[in-house]
Structures are given as C-alpha cells and as structure tokens.
C-alpha positions as CSV (number, residue, x, y, z in Angstrom):
1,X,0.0,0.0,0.0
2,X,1.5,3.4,-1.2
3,X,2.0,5.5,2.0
4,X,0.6,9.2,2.2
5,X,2.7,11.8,2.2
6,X,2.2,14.0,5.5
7,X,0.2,16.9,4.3
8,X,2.2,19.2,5.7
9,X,5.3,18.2,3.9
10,X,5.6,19.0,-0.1
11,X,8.1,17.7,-2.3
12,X,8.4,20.2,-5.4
13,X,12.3,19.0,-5.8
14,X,12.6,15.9,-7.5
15,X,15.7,17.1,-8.6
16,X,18.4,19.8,-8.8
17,X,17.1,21.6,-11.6
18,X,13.2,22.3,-10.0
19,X,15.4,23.1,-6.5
20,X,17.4,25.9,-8.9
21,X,14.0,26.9,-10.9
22,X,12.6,27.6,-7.5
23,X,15.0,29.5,-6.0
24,X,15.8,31.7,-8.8
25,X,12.7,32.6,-10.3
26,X,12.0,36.8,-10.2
27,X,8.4,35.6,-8.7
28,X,7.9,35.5,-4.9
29,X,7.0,31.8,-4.2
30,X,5.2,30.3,-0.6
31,X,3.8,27.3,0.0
32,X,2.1,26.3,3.2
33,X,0.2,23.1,4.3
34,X,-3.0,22.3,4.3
35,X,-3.6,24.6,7.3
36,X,-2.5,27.2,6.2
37,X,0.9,27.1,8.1
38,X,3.7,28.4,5.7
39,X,6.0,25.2,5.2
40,X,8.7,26.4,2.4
41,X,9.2,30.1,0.9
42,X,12.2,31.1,-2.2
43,X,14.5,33.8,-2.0
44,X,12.2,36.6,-4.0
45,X,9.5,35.8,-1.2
46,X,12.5,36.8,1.2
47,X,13.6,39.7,-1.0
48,X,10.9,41.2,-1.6
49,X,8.7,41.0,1.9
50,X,12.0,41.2,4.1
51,X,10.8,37.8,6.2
52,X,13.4,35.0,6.1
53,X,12.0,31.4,5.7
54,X,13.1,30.8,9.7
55,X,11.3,33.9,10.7
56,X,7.6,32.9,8.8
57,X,7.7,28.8,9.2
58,X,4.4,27.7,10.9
59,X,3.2,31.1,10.6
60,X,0.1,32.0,8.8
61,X,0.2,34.4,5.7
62,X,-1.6,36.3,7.2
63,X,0.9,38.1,8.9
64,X,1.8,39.8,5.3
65,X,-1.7,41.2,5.1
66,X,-2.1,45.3,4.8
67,X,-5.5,45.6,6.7
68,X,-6.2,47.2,2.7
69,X,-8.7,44.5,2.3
70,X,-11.6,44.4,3.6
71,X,-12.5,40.6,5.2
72,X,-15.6,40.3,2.2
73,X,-12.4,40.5,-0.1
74,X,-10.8,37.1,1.1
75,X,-14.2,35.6,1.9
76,X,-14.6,36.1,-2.0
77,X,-11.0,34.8,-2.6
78,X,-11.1,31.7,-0.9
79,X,-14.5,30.8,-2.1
80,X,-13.4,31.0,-5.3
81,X,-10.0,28.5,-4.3
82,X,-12.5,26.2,-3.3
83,X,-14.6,26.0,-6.0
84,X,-11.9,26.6,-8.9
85,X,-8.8,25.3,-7.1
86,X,-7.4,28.4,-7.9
87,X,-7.7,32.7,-7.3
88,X,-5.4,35.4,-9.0
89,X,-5.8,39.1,-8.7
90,X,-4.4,42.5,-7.0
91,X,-3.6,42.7,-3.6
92,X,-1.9,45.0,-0.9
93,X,0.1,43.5,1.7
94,X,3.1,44.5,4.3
95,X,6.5,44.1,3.9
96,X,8.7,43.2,7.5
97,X,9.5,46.9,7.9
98,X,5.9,48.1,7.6
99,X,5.9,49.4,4.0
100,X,2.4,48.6,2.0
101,X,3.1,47.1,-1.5
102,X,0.8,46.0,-4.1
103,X,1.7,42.7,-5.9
104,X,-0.5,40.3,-8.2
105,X,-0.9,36.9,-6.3
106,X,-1.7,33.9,-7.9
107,X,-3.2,30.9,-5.1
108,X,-3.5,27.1,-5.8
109,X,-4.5,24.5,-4.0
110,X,-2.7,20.9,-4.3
111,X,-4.8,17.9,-4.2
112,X,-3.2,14.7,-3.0
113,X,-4.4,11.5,-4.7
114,X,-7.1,11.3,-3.1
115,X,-8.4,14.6,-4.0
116,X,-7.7,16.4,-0.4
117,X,-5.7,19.3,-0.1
118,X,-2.8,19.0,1.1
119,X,-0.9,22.5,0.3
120,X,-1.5,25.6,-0.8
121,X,1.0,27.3,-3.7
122,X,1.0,30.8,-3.9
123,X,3.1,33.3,-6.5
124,X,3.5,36.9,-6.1
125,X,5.4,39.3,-8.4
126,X,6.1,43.1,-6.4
127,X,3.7,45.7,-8.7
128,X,5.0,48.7,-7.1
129,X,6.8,50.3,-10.1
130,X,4.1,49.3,-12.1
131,X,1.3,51.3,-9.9
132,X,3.9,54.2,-9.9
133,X,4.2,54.6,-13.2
134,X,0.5,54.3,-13.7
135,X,-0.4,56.9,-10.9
136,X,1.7,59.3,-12.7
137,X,0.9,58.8,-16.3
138,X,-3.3,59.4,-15.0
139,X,-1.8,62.4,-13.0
140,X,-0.2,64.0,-16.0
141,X,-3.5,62.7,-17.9
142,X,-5.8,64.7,-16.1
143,X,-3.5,68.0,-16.0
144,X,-3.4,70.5,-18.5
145,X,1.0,70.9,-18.4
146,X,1.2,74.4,-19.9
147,X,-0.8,76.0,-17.8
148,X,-1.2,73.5,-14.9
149,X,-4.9,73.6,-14.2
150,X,-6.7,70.4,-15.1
151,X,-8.1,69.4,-18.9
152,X,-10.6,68.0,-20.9
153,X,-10.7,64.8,-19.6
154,X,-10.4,66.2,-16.0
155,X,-13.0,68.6,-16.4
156,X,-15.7,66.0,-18.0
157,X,-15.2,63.7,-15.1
158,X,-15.8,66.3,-12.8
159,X,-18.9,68.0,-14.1
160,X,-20.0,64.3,-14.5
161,X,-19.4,63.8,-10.7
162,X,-21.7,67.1,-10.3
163,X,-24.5,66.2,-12.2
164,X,-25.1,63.0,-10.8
165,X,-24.7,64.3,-7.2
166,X,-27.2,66.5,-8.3
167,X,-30.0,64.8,-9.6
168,X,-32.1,64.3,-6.7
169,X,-31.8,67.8,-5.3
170,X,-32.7,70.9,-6.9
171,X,-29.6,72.5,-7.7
172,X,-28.9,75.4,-10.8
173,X,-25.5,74.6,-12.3
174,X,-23.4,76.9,-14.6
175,X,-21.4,75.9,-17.3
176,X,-19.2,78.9,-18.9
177,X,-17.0,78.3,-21.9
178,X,-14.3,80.8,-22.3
179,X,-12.5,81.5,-25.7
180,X,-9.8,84.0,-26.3
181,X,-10.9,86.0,-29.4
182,X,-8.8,85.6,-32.9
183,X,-6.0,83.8,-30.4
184,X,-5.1,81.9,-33.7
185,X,-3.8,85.4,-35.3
186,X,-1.9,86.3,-32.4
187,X,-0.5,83.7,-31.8
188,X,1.0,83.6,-35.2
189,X,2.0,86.6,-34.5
190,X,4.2,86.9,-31.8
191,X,5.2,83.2,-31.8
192,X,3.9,80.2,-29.6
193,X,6.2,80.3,-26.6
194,X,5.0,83.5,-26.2
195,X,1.3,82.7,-26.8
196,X,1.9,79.6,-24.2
197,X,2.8,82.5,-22.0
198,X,0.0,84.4,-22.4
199,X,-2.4,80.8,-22.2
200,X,-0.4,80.5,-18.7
201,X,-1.5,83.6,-17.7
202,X,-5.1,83.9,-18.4
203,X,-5.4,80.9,-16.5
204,X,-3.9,82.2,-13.5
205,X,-6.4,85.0,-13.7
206,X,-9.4,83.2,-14.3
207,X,-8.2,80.5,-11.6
208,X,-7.5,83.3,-9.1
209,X,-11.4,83.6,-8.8
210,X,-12.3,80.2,-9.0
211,X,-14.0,78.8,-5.4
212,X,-13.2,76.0,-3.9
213,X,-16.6,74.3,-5.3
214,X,-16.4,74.9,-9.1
215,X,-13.8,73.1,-11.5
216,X,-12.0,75.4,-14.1
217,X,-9.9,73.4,-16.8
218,X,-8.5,74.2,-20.1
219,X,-10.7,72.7,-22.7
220,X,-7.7,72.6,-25.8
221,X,-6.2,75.2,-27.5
222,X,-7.3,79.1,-25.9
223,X,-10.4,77.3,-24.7
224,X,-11.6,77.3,-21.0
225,X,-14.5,75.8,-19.1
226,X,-15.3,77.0,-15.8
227,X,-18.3,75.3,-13.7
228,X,-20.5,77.3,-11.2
229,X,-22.5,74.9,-8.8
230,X,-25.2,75.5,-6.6
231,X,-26.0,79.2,-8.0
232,X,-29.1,81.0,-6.8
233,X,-29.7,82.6,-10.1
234,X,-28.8,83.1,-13.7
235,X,-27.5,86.3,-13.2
236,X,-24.4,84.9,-10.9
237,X,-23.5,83.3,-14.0
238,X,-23.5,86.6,-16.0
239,X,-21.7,88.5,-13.5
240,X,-19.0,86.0,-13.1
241,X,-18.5,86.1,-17.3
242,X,-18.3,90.0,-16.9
243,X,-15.8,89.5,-14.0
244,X,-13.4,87.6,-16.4
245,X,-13.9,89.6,-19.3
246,X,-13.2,92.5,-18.0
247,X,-10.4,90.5,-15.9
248,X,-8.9,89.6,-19.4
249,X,-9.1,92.8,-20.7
250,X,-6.6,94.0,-18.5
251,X,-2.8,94.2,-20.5
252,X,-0.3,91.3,-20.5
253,X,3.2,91.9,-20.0
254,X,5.1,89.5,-21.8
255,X,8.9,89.7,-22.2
256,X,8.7,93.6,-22.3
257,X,5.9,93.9,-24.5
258,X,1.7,95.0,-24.0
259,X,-0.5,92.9,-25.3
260,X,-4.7,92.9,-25.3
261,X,-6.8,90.4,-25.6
262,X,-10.2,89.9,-25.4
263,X,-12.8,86.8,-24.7
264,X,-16.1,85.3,-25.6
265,X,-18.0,83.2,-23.3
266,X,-21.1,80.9,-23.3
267,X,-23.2,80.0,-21.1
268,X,-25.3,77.1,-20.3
269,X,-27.5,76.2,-17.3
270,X,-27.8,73.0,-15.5
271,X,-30.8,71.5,-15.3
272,X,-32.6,73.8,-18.2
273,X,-30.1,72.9,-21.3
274,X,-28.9,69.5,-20.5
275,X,-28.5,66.8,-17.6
276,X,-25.6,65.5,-19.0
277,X,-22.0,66.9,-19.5
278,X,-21.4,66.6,-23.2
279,X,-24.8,68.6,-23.7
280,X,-23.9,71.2,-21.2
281,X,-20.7,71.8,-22.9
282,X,-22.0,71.8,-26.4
283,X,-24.9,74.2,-25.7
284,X,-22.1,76.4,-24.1
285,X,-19.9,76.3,-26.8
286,X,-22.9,77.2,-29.0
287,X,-23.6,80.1,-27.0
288,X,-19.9,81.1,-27.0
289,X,-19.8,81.3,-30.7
290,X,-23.3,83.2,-31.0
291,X,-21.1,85.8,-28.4
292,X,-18.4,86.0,-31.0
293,X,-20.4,86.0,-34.3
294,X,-22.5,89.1,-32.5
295,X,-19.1,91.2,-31.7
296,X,-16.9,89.3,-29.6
297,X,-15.9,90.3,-25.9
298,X,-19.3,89.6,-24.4
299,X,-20.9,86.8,-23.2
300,X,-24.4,84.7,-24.3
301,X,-26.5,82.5,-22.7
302,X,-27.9,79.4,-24.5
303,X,-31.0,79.7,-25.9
304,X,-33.4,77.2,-27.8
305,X,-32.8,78.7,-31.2
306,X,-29.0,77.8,-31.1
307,X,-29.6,74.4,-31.8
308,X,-29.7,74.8,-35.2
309,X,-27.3,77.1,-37.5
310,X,-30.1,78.4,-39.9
311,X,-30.2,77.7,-43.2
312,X,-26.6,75.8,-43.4
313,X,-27.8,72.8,-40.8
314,X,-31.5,72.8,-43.0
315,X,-29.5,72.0,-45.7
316,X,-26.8,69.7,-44.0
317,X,-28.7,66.8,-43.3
318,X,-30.5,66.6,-46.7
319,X,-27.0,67.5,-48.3
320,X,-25.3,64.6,-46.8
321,X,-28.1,62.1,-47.2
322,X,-27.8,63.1,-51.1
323,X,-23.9,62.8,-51.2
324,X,-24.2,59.3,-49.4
325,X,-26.2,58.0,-52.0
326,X,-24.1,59.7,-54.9
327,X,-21.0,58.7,-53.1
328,X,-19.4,62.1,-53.5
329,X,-17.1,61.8,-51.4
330,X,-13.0,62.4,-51.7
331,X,-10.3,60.6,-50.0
332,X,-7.1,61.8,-49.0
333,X,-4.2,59.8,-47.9
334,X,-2.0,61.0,-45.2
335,X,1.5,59.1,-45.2
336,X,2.9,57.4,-42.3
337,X,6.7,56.7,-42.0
338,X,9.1,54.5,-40.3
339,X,11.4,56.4,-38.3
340,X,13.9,54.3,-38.1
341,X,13.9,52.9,-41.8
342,X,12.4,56.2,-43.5
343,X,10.3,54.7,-45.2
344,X,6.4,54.2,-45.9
345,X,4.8,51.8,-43.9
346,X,1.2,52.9,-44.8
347,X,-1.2,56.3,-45.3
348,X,-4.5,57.0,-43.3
349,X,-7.3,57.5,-45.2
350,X,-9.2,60.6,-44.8
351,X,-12.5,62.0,-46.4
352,X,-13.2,65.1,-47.6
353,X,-16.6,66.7,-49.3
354,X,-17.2,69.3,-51.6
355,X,-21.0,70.5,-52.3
356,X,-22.5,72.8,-54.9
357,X,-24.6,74.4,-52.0
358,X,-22.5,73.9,-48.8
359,X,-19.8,74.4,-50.8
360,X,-16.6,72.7,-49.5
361,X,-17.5,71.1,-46.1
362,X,-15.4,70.3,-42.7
363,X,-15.2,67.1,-41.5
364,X,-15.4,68.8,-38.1
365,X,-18.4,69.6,-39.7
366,X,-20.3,66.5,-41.2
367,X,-19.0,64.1,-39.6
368,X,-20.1,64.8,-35.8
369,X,-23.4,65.6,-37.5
370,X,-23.3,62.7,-39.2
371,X,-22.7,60.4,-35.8
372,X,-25.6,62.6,-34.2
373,X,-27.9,61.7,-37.4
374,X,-27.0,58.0,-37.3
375,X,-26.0,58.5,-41.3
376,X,-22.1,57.9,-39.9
377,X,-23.2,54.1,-40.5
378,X,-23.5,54.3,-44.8
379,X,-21.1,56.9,-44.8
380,X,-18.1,54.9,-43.4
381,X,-18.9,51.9,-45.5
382,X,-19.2,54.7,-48.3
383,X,-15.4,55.3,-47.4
384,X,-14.3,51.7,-47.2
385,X,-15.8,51.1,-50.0
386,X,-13.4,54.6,-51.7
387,X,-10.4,53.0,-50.2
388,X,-11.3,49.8,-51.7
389,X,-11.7,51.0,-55.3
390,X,-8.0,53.0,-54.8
391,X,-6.7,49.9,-53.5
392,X,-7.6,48.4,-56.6
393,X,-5.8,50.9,-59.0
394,X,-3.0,50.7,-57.1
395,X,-2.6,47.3,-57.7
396,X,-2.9,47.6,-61.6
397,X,-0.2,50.3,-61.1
398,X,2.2,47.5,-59.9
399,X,1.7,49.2,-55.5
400,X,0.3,46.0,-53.1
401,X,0.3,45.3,-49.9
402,X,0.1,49.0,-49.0
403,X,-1.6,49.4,-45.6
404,X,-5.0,51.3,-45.5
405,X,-5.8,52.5,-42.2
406,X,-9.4,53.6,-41.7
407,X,-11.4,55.3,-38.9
408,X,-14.1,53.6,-37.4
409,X,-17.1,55.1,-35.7
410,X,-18.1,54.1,-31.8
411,X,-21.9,53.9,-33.9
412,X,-20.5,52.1,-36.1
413,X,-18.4,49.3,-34.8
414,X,-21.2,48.6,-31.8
415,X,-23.1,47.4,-35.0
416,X,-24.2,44.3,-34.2
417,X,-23.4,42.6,-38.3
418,X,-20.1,45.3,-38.3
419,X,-17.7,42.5,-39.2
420,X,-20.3,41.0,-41.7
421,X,-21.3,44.2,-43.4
422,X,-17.6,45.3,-44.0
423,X,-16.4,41.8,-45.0
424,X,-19.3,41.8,-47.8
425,X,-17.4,45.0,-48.8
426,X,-14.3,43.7,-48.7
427,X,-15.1,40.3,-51.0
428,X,-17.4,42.6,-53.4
429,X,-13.9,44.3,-54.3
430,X,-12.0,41.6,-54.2
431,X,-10.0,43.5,-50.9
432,X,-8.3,41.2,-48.4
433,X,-8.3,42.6,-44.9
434,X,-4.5,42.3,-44.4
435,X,-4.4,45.8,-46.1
436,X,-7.2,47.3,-43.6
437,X,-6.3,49.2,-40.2
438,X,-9.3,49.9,-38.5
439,X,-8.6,52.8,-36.2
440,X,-10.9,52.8,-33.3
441,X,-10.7,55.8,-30.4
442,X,-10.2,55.1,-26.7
443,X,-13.9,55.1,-25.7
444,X,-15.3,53.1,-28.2
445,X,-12.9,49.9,-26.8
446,X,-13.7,50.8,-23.4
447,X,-17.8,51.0,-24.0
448,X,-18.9,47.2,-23.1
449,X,-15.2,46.2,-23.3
450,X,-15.4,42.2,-22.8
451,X,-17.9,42.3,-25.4
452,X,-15.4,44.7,-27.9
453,X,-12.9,42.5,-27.2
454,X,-14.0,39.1,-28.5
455,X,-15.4,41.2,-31.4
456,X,-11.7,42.6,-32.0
457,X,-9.6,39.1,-31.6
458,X,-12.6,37.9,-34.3
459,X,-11.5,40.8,-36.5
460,X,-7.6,40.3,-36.2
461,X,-8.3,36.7,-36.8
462,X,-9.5,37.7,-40.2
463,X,-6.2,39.8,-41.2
464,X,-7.1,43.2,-40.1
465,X,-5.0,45.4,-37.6
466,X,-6.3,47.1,-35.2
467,X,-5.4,50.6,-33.7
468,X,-6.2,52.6,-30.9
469,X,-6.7,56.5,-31.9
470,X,-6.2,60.1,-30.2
471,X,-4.8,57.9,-27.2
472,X,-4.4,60.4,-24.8
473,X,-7.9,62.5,-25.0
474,X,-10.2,60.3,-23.4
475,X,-9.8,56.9,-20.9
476,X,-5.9,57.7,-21.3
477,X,-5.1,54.2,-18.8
478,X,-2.0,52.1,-20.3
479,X,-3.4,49.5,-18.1
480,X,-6.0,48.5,-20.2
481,X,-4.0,48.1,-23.4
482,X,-3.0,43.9,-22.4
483,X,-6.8,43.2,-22.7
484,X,-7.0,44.2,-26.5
485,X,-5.3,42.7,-29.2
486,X,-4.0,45.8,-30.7
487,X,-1.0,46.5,-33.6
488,X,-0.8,50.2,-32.9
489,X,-1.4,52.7,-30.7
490,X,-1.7,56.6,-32.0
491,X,-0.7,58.9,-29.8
492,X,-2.7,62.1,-30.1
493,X,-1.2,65.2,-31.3
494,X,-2.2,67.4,-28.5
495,X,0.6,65.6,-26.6
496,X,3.1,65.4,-29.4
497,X,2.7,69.4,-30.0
498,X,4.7,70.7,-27.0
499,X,7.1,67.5,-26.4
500,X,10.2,69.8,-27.5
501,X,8.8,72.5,-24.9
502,X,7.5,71.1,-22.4
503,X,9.4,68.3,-20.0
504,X,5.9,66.5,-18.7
505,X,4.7,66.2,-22.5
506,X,7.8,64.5,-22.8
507,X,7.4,62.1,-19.9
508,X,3.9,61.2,-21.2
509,X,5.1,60.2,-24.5
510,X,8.4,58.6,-23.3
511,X,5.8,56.7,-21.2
512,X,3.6,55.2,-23.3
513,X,5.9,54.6,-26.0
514,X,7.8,52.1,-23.2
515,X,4.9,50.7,-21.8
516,X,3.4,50.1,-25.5
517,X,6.7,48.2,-26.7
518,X,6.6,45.8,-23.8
519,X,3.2,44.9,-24.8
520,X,4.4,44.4,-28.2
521,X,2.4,47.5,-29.8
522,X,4.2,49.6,-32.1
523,X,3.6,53.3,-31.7
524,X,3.3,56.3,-34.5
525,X,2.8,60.0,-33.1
526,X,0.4,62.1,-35.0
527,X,0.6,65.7,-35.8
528,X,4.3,66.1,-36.5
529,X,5.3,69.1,-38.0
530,X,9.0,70.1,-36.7
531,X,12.3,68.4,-37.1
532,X,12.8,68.6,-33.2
533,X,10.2,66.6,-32.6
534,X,11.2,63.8,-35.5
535,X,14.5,63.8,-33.5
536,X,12.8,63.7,-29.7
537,X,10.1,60.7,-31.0
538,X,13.1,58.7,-32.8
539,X,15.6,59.1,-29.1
540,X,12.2,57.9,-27.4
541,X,11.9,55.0,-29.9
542,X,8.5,56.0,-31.4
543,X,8.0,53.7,-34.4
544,X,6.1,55.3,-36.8
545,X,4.9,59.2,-37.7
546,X,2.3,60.9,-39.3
547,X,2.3,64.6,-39.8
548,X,2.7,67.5,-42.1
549,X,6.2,67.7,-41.6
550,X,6.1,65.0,-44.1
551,X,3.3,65.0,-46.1
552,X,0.1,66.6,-46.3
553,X,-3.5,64.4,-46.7
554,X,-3.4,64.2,-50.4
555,X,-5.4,62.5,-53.0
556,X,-5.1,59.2,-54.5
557,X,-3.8,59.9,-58.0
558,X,-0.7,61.8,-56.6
559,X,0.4,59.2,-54.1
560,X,1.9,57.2,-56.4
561,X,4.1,60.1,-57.3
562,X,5.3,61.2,-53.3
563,X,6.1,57.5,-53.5
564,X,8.6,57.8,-56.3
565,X,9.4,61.0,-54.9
566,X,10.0,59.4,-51.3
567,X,12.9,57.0,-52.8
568,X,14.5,59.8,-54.4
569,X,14.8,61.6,-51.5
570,X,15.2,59.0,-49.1
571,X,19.3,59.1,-48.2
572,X,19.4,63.1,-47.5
573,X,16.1,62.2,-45.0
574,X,18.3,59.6,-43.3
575,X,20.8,62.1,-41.7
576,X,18.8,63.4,-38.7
C-alpha cells in the first residue's frame, strides 16, 4: 500500500534543476500546508517582503496582510480556491519593515491522490513600479502641463461627478465656456512660446477667482470651461462672465511687451439645457460662438434657437443624405513613416466633401453631425468602399500590400453585423483585410469592453489590424492596453505638440511609447510638424509618424508620385 505523504510536507524538488527553478525565479514563491501554516518560501518571497524562511515557518500568511482588504475580499477569494482550485488578482500586503506594496498573487491549491488538499501554492510578483508609473501617467493625464490647471478629460469627469450628485436635489448649475478671441492670429503673430505664456497667464487669472466648489480646466487650444454649482440665479453666472472679461481685458506683459486680448464666453444652465456633460458643454460652446459671431468680448446664454445654425444645418442633413447615395465623397491619404527605416509603412485614409450648396465642407463639420444623425453608418462603408476602389488601381499600377488604415465610428463598430457588413465589402472588391487598419478611439474599446474585445480578436483573426486612436484624450489608462489585441497605438497630437517644450509632454510620451513596446504595440505620433520633434520621437523609440512635416492628406492619383518622390529623397532624410 503506497503511503501518504504528510500533508504538511511538499516535495516540489525531484531534482536539482526544479530546486534551482525555484530558488531563482523573479516571482515570490510560498507554500504552506493544508492549514494554512507556511512550510517552504524562495528567495524573492525573502527579498521582496523582508521575512526570512526561519522567521515565517508555521506562521500564517496572514501576517503579510495590509489591513487594505476588507474581510468580504478574502471571503470572495477563498470561495473562489474552493470551488476553482485556484484565485489570481491585486492585492496589498506589508513588507517586514511596515511598507504597504501591491503585488499580483496567484493561489493554488494541491490535491493529494485522493483529492484532499494537502498544500497551498502561492506566486507573487512586487507591482509597485508598475502602480507608480501608472499613478503618474493618469496624473499628467488629467493635467493641463502648460498651464497647470486640469483638462478636458479632467474637467468631464468632474462635471459628470456634479450632475449625478445633483440629480435628486434641486440644484442650478453653470457651465461657462471661455475663448480667447482671434488667439489663432496672435499667436501667429508673436510666436507660440510666447502665446503659451499668455495661455499660462489667463489661466492664472481666471483661476484666481475660481471657489473651492467649481472646476476650471482648459478645454484645448485658448479654450476654457469653468463650472459654477449650486448658484441661486442666472444672473451669478453673467456677472462672473463680466468678472473675467473684464479681468482679461486688462494688458499682459510678456517679455517687455503690452499685449490685449479679449474673450467670448457661453453659457449654459444645469438642469434647463442639459443633464448630461457633453450637452452642457456643447450648448455652451454654441452660446460662445453666438457671443463671437455678434461682436466678440461679451458673453451669451444658450437659448433654444442655437440648436440649429439656420439655413446651413437645414440643408446639411438633406445635403449629406444626397452625397451618401451619390457617393461624392473624396479621400485623401496622409502618409505614415518609419522612423527608423524612413520609409512608408502605410497612409490613413481621410474623407473630404465638396458641395455645390455647402460648398466645401469640414469634416469637423459633417462628420459629428453625421454620428448625431445615425448617417455615420452608410457613410463609413461609403469610405471603405473609396479606399477599396483605390486599393484596386493601385494594384494595376504595380503598389500591393500598401496598408490602409481607416477610422471607425463608436456607432458604427457597436453594430451588431459590423464584421459582416464590412467583409461583404471587402469580397465585393476583391479586398483582403490584411491591407485594412481599423482605427478605433479610446472610448469606443472601453464601452462594453469584454464584449469589444471578442469582437476585435474575431477581426484580427481575419487579417485586419487594429489601432487605438487620439490615445491620450479620453480613458488615457496604459493598463487596459494587455486586454485588447492591438498593432498600434496613435498617440494624439495634442501631446506630441509641445514634447520639445514642455518636460511632462515629454514624460507622457516617453511613457507610453515604453509601456506600448513591452506589450508588443508599435507606436506612430500624430501631428508632426517640426524636425525637433522627429528627433525627440526617434531618441524615445517612437516607431512610426504621421504629420505634415512629411506629407500633407493628399489624393489618390498623386500618391503614387510622393512615392517615387520618397525614394529619391530617401538618403538626404536619413541624416537626422
């Protein structure tokens, strides 16, 4: 009869090579019996808690824990090592000296052959540097780094935060959106170092009135948004918008000279205009640009007839439905290059629209109408169906394999037959996927994101790439980035802008780019325009750029020729 082993002795060295495995490994190993008394621990568990084997044998692990957890939290995790056999996650525990750590803990049990327990395995790996590095990446996230105040995302989270605090109470919330007045010319003017000093400044006014209650961020660009809670009365709201016009009326003094500015605000009331942030803000803006259109340096409140821009957004929607069905669209390719070879790697496709009434429309325009309207749906498989046709000529012109990537709507992709509609397109034009990247933006992999994913491992199982877009501007968490199976990841070019100026755009982008490459996702940086920054992305390892510093969008018959023009050219582009 075979005898038992004692349960709380557990052989894992049948021979030398297991004994060196264990020892060595980076991972934190214990094992304990099946009491729970810790039997055998390896050097990393020593290393990294500061307990030596002698001091913890016979103890209980227990004497690692944080007091982080809550007792419904190991409740949960053992239940689940009963039932599975096995529990991994995040957990906080206590080092010998005192110090709180976070690590990722796998438990097992081991079953004799009887099917008892008779030890418990558990492996730890020390996530401190990780959580560091992801604390400070959501920290420079949600600030603004010119001017120090918090941004977009920041600011949408917060007013978020108010409204839903708000909704059972009757509370009047103010939403003012503040934009400097033909900043663009100025700025040109007297250069953008010194129109990041003048951004820097009219923040510190505006913030120097700010309570302790309201949020003030910088929206992008020479916009501001400034929240007001808990007002009695309208009028607060347009008193404060005098307050900080007049405020920014007031001269700057920059580097010796005087320089005036002046601002338009709008103005939109919680609950009257919206109960949600994205409408408060977009009613405001409205409002902002009915104070410009009517003389700038004043302010306007929302009103009812904003929501549609007269005759233009009559003839919009009936415009667009009519250039859908005519397919009258444009596409314009934007190269992307390899820094390190120099060479093209692929171009973005990008539409454009001229109309005989509109006359030549912005996509800023159309296509956020478009996604409000529902028509974004026909007009991106419009588009694919664009690229396809140029893929084609291509071909006969002796160019394959050239990779099309292609932005995809949240609307869109949440399409329940999205693969099957854009496949059809695909075979109808004799397209493989393998020359399709489908660029999809932050928040439309993070809405339902278990569902999104099986949908994306489907689509990259067929041959497309897949790309996340504008990373930066909305969810902005690295973390996230192991649960999708992703090729590249676009950083946005609000962040690549002011990496040659600014230190903590620098550490952002050095940061992802890092983080990216150990999850095997190459990178390309968007909106390059300077040499600087081609040097700064390539020292930082960036893989791949798109910008005007290279190329402009352009249309399908001349790519061929920036192509032949590209090899000519390519050895005096090598010395950077």
């Amino acid at each position: 009869m075979k005898k038992k082993q004692p349960p709380d002795q557990f052989y894992l060295y049948p021979n030398k090579l297991v004994d060196e495995v264990f020892h060595s490994t980076t991972e934190g190993i214990m094992i304990t019996d099946h009491l729970m008394n810790i039997s055998l621990v390896n050097s990393s568990f020593e290393m990294v808690t500061g307990y030596s084997l002698e001091e913890v044998r016979g103890k209980n692990p227990r004497i690692l824990q944080s007091g982080k957890q809550d007792p419904e939290f190991y409740t949960k995790m053992w239940d689940a090592i009963k039932s599975n056999g096995v529990w991994r996650g995040e957990i906080w525990n206590r080092r010998k000296n005192g110090e709180i750590y976070p690590e990722h803990l796998s438990i097992a049990n081991i079953l004799n052959d009887q099917g008892e327990v008779t030890n418990y395995l558990g492996v730890f790996s020390d996530i401190s540097h990780k959580k560091t590095v992801e604390k400070e990446i959501e920290e420079l996230t949600f600030t603004d780094h010119l001017t120090n105040i918090a941004n977009r995302n920041s600011f949408n989270e917060s007013l978020s935060d108010l409204i839903n605090s708000s909704k059972q109470f009757d509370n009047i919330h103010a939403v003012l959106f503040i934009d400097l007045d033909r900043f663009k010319q100025l700025n040109e003017s007297v250069g953008n170092d010194t129109g990041d000093l003048i951004l820097t400044e009219v923040a510190n006014r505006i913030n120097s009135i700010v309570h302790e209650k309201d949020y003030f961020a910088r929206y992008g660009g020479d916009e501001f948004l400034l929240t007001l809670s808990n007002i009695q009365h309208q009028k607060e709201a347009a008193n404060y918008a005098k307050t900080i016009i007049k405020m920014l009326n007031k001269p700057f003094y920059i580097n010796g000279d005087e320089i005036y500015i002046t601002s338009s605000i709008g103005i939109s009331i919680y609950p009257q205009d919206g109960i949600s942030a994205e409408k408060l803000i977009h009613k405001a803006d409205k409002a902002m640009y009915f104070a410009k259109q009517n003389g700038r340096n004043q302010y306007a409140f929302y009103f009812e007839e904003l929501k549609r821009d007269s005759k233009r957004l009559l003839f919009l929607e009936s415009e667009l439905r009519k250039a859908i069905q005519k397919k009258e669209f444009h596409i314009y390719y934007q190269p992307k290059i390899s820094i390190e070879k120099q060479e093209i790697i692929g171009v973005e496709a990008l539409v454009r629209w001229q109309n005989d009434k509109l006359g030549a429309v912005s996509p800023g325009e159309f296509i956020p109408y478009a996604e409000e309207t529902g028509l974004i749906i026909p007009l991106s498989e419009v588009i694919i169906e664009k690229v396809c046709l140029d893929i084609i000529e291509w071909r006969n012109k002796g160019m394959h394999n050239l990779l099309v990537s292609v932005n995809i709507a949240s609307l869109h992709f949440q399409q329940e037959d999205f693969i099957e509609r854009i496949n059809a397109i695909l075979m109808q034009y004799n397209c493989s996927p393998n020359q399709l990247e489908l660029e999809l933006t932050e928040r439309t992999i993070m809405n339902d994101a278990e569902g999104i994913v099986e949908k994306l491992i489907k689509l990259k199982k067929m041959g497309f790439k897949i790309s996340v877009d504008d990373f930066g501007t909305g969810y902005s968490s690295l973390a996230y980035l192991n649960r999708f199976p992703l090729n590249y990841l676009k950083i946005d070019s609000s962040f690549v802008k002011q990496i040659t100026s600014l230190k903590d755009k620098q550490a952002i982008v050095d940061c992802i780019i890092m983080m990216a490459h150990r999850l095997h996702i190459k990178v390309v940086a968007e909106g390059v325009e300077t040499k600087d920054q081609v040097k700064l992305l390539k020292e930082m390892d960036c893989d791949i750029i798109q910008g005007y510093y290279y190329s402009r969008p352009i249309p399908s018959n001349e790519l061929l020729d920036f192509f032949e023009l590209w090899e000519i050219h390519k050895e005096e582009r090598n010395v950077l």
